[in-house]
C-alpha positions as CSV (number, residue, x, y, z in Angstrom):
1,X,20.2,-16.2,-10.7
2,X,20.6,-12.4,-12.1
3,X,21.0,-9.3,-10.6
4,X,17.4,-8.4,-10.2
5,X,16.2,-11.8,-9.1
6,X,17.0,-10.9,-5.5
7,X,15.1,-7.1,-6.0
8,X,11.9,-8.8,-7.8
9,X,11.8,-11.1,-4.6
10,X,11.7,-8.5,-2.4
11,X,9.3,-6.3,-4.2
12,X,7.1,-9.5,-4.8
13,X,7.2,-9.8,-1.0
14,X,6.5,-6.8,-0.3
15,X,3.3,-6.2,-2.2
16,X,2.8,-9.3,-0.4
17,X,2.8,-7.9,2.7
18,X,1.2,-5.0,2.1
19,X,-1.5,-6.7,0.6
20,X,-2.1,-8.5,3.4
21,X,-1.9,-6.0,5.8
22,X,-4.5,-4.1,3.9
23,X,-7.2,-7.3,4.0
24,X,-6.6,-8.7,7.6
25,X,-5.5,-5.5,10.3
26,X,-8.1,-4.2,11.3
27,X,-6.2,-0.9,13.0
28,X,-6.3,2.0,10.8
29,X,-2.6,3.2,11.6
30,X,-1.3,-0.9,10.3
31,X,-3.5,-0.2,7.3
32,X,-1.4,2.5,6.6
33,X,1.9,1.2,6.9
34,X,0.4,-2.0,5.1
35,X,-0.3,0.5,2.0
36,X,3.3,2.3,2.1
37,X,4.4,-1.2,1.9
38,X,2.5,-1.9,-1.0
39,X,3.8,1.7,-2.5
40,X,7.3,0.6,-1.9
41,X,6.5,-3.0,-3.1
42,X,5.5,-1.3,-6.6
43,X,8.2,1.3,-6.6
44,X,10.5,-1.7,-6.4
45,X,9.1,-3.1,-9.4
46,X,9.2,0.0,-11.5
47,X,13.0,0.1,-11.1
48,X,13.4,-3.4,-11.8
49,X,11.4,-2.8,-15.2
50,X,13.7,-0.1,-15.7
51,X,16.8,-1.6,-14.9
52,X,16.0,-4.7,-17.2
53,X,15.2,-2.6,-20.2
54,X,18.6,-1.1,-19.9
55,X,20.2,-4.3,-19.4
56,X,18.9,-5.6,-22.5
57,X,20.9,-3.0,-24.5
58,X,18.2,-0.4,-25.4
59,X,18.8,3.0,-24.5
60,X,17.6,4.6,-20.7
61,X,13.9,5.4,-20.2
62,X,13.4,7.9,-18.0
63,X,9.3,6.9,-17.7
64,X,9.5,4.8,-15.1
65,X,12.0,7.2,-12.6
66,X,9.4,10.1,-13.5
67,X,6.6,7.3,-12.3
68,X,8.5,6.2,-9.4
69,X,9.3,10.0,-8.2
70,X,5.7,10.8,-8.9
71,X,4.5,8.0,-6.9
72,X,6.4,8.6,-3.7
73,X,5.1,12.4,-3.7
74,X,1.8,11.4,-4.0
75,X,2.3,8.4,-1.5
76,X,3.9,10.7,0.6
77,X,1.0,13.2,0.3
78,X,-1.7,10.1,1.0
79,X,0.3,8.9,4.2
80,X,0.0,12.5,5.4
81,X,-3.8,12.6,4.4
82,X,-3.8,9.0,6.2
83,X,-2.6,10.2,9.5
84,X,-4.2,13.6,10.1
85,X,-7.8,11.4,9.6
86,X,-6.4,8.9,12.0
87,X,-6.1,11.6,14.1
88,X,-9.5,12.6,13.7
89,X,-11.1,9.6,14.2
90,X,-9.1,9.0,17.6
91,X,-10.2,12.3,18.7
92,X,-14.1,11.9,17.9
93,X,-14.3,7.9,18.7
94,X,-11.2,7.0,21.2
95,X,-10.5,4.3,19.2
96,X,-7.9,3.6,15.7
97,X,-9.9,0.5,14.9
98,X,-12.4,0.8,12.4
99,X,-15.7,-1.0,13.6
100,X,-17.7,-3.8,12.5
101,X,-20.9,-2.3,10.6
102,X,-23.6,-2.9,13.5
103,X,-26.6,-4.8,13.1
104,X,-29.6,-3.5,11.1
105,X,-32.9,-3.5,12.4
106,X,-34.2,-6.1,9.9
107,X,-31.2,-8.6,10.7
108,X,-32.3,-8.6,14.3
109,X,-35.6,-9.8,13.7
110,X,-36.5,-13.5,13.3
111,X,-37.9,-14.5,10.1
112,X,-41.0,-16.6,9.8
């Protein structure tokens, strides 16, 4: 085992996690830690892809640190975005869940 088995393990479970976090919570606030997960998850494999390129002899890339700085700004800037419309819907509906889409008018009905 390498030195960046033990870092593409943790970045594969954390995309993991985030993934499923995204597809099964149904709370808006666990959605977004679920995607910062997934953000971190990513970043994690950036600086693997970076680290193994330079471990291979070729010379430092700075592409994937600019992507990986770039990324946590604009993650940053999407969990803030996140939470201030979590706020919002708490303060029109009570509630952080997001709800079920309610039944239609023609689902109701019994077909003949």
């Amino acid at each position: 085992m390498n030195g960046t088995a033990p870092f593409a393990l943790a970045a594969a479970g954390l995309v993991g996690l985030g993934l499923y976090g995204m597809l099964a919570q149904s709370s808006v606030l666990r959605k977004v830690i679920a995607f910062n997960l997934l953000g971190i998850g990513v970043f994690l494999v950036f600086g693997i892809a970076a680290r193994r390129g330079a471990a291979a002899g070729l010379p430092a890339d700075p592409v994937p640190q600019a992507m990986v700085i770039t990324g946590l700004v604009v993650a940053f800037a999407a969990t803030a975005l996140a939470l201030v419309l979590t706020l919002r819907l708490h303060q029109t509906t009570g509630a952080v869940t997001l709800a079920e889409d309610p039944p239609t008018a023609n689902s109701a009905a019994p077909s003949e």
